[in-house]
N, C-alpha and C positions, 0 to 999 in steps of 0.2 A: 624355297629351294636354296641349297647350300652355293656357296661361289665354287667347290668343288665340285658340288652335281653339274651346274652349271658349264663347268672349262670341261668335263668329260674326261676327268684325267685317271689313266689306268694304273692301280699300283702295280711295282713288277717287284719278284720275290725270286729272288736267284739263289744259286747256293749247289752242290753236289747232291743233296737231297738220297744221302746213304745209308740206310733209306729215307725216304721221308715218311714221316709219323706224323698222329696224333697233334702235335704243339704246332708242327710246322702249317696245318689246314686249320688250327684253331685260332694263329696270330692273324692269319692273312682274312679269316672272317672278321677279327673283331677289329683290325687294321682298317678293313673295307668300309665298315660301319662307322669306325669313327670318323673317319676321313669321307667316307659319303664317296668313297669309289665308285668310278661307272663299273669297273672288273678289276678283277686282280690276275694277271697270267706268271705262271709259272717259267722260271726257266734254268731245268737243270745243267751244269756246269760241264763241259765233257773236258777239260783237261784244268781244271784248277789253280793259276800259279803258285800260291802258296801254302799247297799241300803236297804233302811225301805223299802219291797215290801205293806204293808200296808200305807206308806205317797205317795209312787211313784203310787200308785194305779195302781200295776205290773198288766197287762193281763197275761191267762196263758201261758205257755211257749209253747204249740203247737200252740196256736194261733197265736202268735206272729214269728213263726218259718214259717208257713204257709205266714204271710204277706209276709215275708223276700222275700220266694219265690215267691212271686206273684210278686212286687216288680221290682225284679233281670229278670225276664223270658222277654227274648229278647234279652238281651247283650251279647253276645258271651263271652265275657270275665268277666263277673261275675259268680258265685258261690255262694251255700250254704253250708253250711258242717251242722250237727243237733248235732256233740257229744258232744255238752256241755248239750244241751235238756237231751240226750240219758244217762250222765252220771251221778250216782246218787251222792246228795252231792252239797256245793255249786261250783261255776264255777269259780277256780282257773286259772289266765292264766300262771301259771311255771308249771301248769298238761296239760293245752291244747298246748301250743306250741312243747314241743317234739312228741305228738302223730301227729300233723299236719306234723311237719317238715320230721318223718318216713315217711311218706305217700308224702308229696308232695316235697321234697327238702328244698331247701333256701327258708326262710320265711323274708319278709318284715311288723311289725305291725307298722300297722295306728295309730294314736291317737292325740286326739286333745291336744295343748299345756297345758290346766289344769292338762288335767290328767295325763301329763308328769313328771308336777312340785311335782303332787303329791304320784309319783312310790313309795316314801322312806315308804311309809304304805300299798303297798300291798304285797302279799307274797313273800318271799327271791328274793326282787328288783335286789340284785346282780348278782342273777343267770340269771333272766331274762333278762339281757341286754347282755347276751352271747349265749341266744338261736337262737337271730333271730336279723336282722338291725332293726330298728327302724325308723318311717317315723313320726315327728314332724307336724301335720300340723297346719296353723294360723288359726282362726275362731275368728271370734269376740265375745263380745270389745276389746279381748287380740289383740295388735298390737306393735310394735317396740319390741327391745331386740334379743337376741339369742341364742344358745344352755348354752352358759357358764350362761349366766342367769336365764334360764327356770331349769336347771338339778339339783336336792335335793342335798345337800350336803353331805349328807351318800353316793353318791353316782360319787360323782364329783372328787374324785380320780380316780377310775375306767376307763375315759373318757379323751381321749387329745384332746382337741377343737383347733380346724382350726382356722387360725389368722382371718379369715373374720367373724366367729364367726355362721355361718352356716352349721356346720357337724361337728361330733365326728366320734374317731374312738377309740372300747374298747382297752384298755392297754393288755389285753393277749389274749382274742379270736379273736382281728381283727373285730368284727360286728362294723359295723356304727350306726350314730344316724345324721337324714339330717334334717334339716327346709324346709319345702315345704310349699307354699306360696298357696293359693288355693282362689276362689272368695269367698267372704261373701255373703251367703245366712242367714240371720237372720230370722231363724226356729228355733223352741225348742219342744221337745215332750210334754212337759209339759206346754206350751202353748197350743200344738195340744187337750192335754186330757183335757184343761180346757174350750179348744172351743166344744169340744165335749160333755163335761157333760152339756155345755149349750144350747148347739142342735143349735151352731152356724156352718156355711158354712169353711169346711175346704178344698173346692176347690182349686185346684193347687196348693195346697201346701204339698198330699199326692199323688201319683199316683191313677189314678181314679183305677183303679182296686182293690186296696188295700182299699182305701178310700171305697168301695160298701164294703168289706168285713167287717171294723171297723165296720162302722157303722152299718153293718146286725148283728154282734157279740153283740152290748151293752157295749161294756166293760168298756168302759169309762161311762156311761150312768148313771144319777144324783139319784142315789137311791129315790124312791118315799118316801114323808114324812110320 
């Protein structure tokens, strides 16, 4: 048994999820697997701070919360959690990871490599890399490099990288930070919404379930002139 089956650590996979597709259920499978997750729980984003919800043309946040679920329902080891929906204000993750962490142990978050490179501008980065491990994953175009090159410089003291250059481990709290390599699915939501507002086929590339739901919603849907 793995030291990760072992601590029971849940990965968490955040994000606005507008919609969530195809890449986003097939990171957090093979995220789960390599990591030897006990679960992975979902948690869509209800006011995002660093998105124009007017450019990203955000659905609302129960809708999108609903997908999630529809989505997830089947996997045994997936999960939604709604407190980001549920709590008022935008959706801070140094406010969401201790509330999860109370409730479910060791946390492992997901995230894709940009948004790694760019921790040094969300709220007090430093704390957050002591809340929870941290799971690096690859997603295209970004390819080659690793931890010591992805990780902000505000923040790269904090972290002693592994000579192979694929895991960190923080300097005082012991959390990790791993590269986890996962397939390239080349999906973007904002593709998704822009096949949508054209009333083009976004077949298999959404879960049909979800896919009946968007599209019965409108959300994306091209403002009449």
């Amino acid at each position: 048994m793995s030291e990760a089956r072992e601590t029971g650590r849940t990965g968490v996979l955040g994000g606005t999820f507008n919609p969530i597709h195809v890449a986003h259920l097939r990171a957090a499978e093979e995220a789960a697997e390599a990591l030897s997750l006990a679960s992975v729980v979902f948690v869509p984003s209800a006011r995002p701070p660093h998105k124009d919800p007017t450019e990203e043309r955000l659905a609302p946040a129960a809708q999108r919360l609903a997908w999630v679920r529809l989505a997830v329902a089947g996997n045994p080891r997936f999960e939604v959690d709604p407190l980001e929906v549920e709590r008022d204000g935008p959706s801070f993750l140094v406010e969401t990871l201790p509330a999860l962490r109370e409730a479910r142990g060791p946390l492992c978050f997901l995230l894709g490599r940009d948004a790694f490179a760019d921790m040094a501008s969300w709220r007090e980065p430093q704390k957050l890399l002591t809340l929870a491990d941290f799971a690096v994953l690859t997603r295209p175009p970004l390819r080659g490099g690793g931890i010591g090159d992805l990780v902000p410089k505000a923040l790269a003291g904090d972290l002693e990288v592994a000579g192979d250059g694929r895991s960190a481990v923080h300097r005082s709290a012991g959390t990790r930070v791993d590269l986890v390599e996962i397939t390239a699915i080349d999906v973007s939501a904002s593709d998704l919404r822009a096949r949508l507002s054209e009333g083009r086929s976004v077949r298999y590339l959404i879960p049909d379930p979800v896919r009946d739901a968007v599209e019965a919603s409108g959300a994306y849907r091209r403002p009449s002139a």
